[in-house]
C-alpha positions as CSV (number, residue, x, y, z in Angstrom):
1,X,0.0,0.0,0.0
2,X,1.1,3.4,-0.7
3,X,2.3,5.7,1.7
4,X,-0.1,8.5,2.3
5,X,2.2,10.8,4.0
6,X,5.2,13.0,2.6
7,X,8.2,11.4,1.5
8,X,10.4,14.1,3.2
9,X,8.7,13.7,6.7
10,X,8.2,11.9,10.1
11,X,4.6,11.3,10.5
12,X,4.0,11.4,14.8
13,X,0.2,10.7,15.6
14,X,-0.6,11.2,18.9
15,X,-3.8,8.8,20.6
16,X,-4.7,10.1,24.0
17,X,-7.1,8.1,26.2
18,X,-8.1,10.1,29.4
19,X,-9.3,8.1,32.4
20,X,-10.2,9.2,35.5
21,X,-6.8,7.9,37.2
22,X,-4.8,8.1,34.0
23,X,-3.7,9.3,30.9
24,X,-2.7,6.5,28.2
25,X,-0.7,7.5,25.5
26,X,-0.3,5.7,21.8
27,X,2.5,7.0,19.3
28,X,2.7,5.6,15.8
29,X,6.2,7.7,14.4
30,X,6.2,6.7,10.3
31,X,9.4,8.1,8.4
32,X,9.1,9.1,4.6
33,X,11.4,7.3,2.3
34,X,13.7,10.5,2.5
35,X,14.1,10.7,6.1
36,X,14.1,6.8,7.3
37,X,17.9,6.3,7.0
38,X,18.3,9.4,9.6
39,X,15.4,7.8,11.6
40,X,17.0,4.3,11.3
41,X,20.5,4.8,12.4
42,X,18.9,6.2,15.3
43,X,17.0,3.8,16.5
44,X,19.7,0.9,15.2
45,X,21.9,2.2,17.8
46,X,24.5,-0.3,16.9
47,X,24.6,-0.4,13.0
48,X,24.2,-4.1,12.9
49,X,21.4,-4.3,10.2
50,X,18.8,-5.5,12.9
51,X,16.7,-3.7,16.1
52,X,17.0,-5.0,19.3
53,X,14.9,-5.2,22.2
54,X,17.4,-2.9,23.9
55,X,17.9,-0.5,21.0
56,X,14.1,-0.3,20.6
57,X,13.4,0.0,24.5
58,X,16.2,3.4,24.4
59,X,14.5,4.6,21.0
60,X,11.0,4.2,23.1
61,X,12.4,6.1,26.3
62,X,13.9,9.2,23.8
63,X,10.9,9.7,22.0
64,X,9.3,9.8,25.6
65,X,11.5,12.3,26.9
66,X,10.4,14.7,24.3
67,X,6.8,14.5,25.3
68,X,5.4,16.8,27.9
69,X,2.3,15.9,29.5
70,X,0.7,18.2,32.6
71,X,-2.7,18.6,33.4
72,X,-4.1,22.0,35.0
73,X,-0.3,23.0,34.8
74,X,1.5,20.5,37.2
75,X,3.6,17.8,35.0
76,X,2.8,14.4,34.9
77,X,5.4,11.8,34.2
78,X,4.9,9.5,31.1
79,X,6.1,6.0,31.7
80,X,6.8,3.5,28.7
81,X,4.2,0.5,28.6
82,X,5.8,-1.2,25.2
83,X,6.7,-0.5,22.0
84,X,6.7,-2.5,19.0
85,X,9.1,-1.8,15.5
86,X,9.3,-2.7,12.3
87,X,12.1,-4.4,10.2
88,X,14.7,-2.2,8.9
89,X,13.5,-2.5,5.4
90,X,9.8,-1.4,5.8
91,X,10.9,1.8,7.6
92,X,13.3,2.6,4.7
93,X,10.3,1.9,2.6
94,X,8.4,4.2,4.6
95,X,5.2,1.8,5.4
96,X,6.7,0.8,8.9
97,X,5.4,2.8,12.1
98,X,7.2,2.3,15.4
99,X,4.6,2.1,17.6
100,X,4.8,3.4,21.3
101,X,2.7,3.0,24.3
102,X,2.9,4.8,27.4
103,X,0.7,5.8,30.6
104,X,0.7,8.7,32.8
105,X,-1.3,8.7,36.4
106,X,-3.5,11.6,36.8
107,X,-3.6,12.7,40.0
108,X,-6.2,12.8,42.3
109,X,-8.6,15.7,40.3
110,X,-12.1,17.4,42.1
111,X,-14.8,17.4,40.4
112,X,-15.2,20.1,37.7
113,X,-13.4,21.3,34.6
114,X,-9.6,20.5,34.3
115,X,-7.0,21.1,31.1
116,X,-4.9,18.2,29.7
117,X,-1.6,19.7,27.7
118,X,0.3,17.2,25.7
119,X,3.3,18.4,23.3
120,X,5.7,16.6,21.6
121,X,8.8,17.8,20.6
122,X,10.6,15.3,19.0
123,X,12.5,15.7,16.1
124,X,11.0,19.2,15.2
125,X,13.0,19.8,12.3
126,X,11.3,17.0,10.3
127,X,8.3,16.0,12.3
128,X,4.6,16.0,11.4
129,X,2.8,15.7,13.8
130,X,-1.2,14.6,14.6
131,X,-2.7,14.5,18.1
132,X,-6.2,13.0,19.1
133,X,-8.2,12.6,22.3
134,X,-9.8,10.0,22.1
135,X,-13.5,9.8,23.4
136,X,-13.2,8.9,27.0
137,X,-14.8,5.6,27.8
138,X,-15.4,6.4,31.4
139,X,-19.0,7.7,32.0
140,X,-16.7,9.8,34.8
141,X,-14.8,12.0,31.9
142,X,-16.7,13.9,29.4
143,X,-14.6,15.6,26.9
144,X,-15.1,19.2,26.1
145,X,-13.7,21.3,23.7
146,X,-11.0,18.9,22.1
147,X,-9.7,19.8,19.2
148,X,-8.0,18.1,16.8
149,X,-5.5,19.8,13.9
150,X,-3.9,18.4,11.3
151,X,0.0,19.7,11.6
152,X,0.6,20.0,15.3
153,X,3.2,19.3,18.1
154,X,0.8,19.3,20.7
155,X,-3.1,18.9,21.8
156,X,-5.0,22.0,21.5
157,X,-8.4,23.6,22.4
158,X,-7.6,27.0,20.7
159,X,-4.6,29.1,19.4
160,X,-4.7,31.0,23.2
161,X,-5.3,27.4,25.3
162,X,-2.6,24.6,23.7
163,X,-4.5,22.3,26.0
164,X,-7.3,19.9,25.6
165,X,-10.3,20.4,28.3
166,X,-12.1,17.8,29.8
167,X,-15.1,17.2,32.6
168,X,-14.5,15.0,35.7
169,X,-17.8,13.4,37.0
170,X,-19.4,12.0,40.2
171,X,-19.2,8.3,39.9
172,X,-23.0,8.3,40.2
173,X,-22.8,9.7,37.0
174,X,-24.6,13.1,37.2
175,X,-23.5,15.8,34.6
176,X,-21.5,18.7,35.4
177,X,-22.2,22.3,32.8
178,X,-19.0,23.0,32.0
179,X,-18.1,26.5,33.6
């Protein structure tokens, strides 16, 4: 199947799943054909032709330390769950994603309106980069104003706001008005 991104870029979509105790965090980073030597050598650390578990776990943990993740402005920290990637030769073809999991605990939030800010900075110079909330599939979270745009580093709700806003509930369920 043909690629459907730019040849000269690093496609980095973003999934964000917000649950009442946690954030979970899916990253599929695809390299065009004219970047996926760069993006190669860096994740075969070694040069050997083949990924390791190790070399793939260190890619994993550099991509993560380029993501920020805070919600109503204190940081949260984003912990690796796994990550899966492809053989050398469908990343130079540019069809192979290295997929990325990771999970970040919310602290414990009152009830009401709270901001979620993800950004992620890694490899600006040829990054492209999508970011989704996802809807929440706790009756306790109800998104509001998510947005989603197609060239971005980070989540954002407007141009003023780089953050995504979301409601938590009572676990009985009863529906806050946003404020």
């Amino acid at each position: 199947m043909p690629s459907a991104h730019r040849l000269d870029e690093y496609l980095q979509a973003a999934r964000l799943g917000i649950d009442p105790d946690r954030v979970e965090i899916a990253l599929d980073l695809t390299p065009g054909i004219a970047v996926a030597a760069a993006v190669v050598n860096t994740v075969d650390r070694d040069a050997n032709g083949s990924i390791s578990d190790a070399e793939a776990r260190a890619f994993a943990d550099d991509v993560l330390r380029a993501v920020a993740l805070d919600v109503d402005g204190v940081p949260l920290r984003v912990a690796l769950v796994d990550s899966a990637v492809p053989a050398i030769q469908t990343m130079r073809a540019g069809d192979g994603a290295v997929r990325i999991r990771a999970t970040a605990a919310l602290p414990r939030l009152a009830e009401g309106r709270h901001h979620l800010r993800f950004r992620n900075d890694y490899r600006p110079a040829i990054g492209v980069y999508l970011a989704n909330a996802l809807v929440p599939a706790s009756d306790r979270i109800a998104s509001a104003a998510c947005a989603s745009i197609k060239v971005q580093a980070s989540l954002t709700a407007s141009h003023d706001a780089p953050r995504s806003s979301f409601l938590v509930r009572r676990p009985e369920g009863r529906v806050l008005a946003p404020p």
